[in-house]
N, C-alpha and C positions, 0 to 999 in steps of 0.2 A: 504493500500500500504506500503510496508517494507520500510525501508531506507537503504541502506547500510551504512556498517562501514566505517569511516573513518582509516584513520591510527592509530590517537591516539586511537580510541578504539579497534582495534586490540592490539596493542602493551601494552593495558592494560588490556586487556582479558590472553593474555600471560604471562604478569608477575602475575596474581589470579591466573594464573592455575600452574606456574611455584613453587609460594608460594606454595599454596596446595601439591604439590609434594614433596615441603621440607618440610612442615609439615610433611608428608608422612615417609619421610624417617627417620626423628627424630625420629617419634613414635613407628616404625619396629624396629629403634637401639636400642631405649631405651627397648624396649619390650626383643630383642634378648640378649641384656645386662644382665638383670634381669634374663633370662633362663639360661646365663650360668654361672650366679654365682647359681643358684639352683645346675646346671648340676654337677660344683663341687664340692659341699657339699657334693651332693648324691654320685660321686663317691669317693671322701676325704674321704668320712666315713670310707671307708675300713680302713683307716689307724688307727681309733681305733677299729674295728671291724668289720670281714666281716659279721656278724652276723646283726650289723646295718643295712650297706648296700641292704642286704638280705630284710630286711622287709622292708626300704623304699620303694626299688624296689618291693616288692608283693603286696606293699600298689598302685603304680601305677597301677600296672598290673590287680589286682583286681575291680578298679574303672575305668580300661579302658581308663584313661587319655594316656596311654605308647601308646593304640594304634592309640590311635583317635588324642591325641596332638602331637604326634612323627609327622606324615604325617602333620598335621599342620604347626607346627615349622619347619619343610623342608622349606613347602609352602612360610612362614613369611620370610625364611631365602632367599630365590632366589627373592621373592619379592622387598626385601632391598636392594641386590646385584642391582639389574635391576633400581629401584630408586637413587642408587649413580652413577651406570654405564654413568647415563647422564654428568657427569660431569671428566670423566677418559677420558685421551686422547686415544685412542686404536691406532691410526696414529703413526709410527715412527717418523715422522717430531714432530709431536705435543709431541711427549715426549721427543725430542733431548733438545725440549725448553726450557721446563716447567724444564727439568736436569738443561740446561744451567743457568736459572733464578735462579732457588734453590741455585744452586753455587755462584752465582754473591750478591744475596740477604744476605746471612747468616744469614736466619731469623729462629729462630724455629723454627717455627709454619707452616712455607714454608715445614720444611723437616718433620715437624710431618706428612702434609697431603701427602705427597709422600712415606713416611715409611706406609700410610694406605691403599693408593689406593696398593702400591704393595703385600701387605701381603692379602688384599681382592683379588685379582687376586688367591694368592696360596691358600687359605683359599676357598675361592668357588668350587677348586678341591676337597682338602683334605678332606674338612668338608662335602662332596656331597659321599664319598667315607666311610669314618664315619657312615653316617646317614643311607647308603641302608646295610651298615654290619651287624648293629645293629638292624634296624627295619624289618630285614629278617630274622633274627634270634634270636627274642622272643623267652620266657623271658628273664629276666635281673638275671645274678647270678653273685656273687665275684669268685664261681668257676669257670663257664667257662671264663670271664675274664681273669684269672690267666691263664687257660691251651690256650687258646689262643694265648697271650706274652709270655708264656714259648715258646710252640714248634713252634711258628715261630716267629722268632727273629725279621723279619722286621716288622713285626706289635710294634713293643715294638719303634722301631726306627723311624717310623712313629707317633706314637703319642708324642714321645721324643721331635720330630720335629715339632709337632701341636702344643702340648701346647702353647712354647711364643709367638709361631704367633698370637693364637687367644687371647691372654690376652693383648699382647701387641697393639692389634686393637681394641680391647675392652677399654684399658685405653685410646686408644687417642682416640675413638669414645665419650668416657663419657667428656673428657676432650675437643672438639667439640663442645659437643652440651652446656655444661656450657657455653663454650664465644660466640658462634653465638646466642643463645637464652635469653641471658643477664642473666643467672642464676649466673655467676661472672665477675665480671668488670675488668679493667685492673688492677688497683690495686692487685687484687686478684689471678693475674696467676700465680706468684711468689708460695704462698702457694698451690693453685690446683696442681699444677707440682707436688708435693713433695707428698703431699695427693695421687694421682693418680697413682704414680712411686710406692710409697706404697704398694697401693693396688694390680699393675699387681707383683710386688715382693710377695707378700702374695701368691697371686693367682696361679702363678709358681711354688712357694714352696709348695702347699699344692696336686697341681697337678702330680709334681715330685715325692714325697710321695706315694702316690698313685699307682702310676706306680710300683716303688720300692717295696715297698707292694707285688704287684700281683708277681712280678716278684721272689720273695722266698715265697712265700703263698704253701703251701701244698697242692697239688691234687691229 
């Protein structure tokens, strides 16, 4: 004969499962994080060579990772979105709030997590838009890259525009999951800030680059 649950183990069946979930979504970020500092090395490269670039990219394409992990990495990428979604107010009311709070608190870390969920909102278009251009249109070349940004401009303006979004959701993602996961203490925010601001300034610059590259590259 079963028992039913009481309350208390409801509400603590909830919270295993709610954990699990943020386990979840750590691990998609930290995963997605890792992708896309690959993603721009691999495209960085052009900036000393499109020649580089070329073989990383046939190096993909050849071992079929470009085709198989591309649609993956989509998958990972709406997976994560859907995993944080839980906690983004989508209600006007609930966002007038969480505004009003942010303002009233002057707390970093209050306006770090509102500078993520909003840029995850634009980034789920943009990068969703990204992903079917490029995995529609295998292979990967530095030249069509270039003739692409050349003769349409708004492409060149659109990634102009992706770029700090996604580095700068990438630095406060990394910078997230260090103090919720106890990977640095309070003590330690102080230097992580500096370390992290670093890194999406690196990551911007070497992105920017890049673009500029294609955008006088000869085709």
């Amino acid at each position: 004969m079963s028992v039913p649950l009481t309350a208390n183990h409801k509400s603590l069946q909830s919270h295993r499962f709610d954990g699990l979930l943020d386990w979840a979504q750590m691990l998609s970020g930290a995963g997605l994080i890792l992708f896309m500092w690959a993603h721009m090395l691999l495209v960085g490269s052009v900036v000393l060579s499109p020649g580089i670039m070329n073989a990383i990219a046939e190096f993909f394409e050849n071992t079929g990772m470009a085709q198989v992990g591309g649609p993956l990495i989509f998958l990972l990428f709406l997976a994560h979105f859907a995993l944080a979604a839980r906690k983004i107010p989508f209600r006007l009311e609930a966002q007038g709030t969480i505004w009003e709070h942010a303002k009233l608190l002057h707390h970093t870390d209050t306006w770090l997590w509102v500078i993520q969920a909003v840029t995850a909102m634009i980034i789920l278009i943009m990068g969703s838009i990204h992903m079917w251009a490029v995995l529609s249109d295998l292979p990967i070349s530095a030249a069509k890259a270039a003739k692409v940004l050349q003769e349409h401009s708004g492409w060149f303006l659109f990634y102009l525009a992706l770029t700090p979004l996604v580095h700068v959701h990438l630095g406060i993602g990394l910078y997230r999951i260090a103090i919720k996961w106890g990977f640095a203490g309070r003590a330690e925010r102080a230097a992580l800030k500096r370390v992290v601001t670093l890194i999406v300034l690196v990551s911007v610059g070497i992105s920017v680059l890049a673009l500029i590259r294609f955008w006088f590259m000869a085709v």
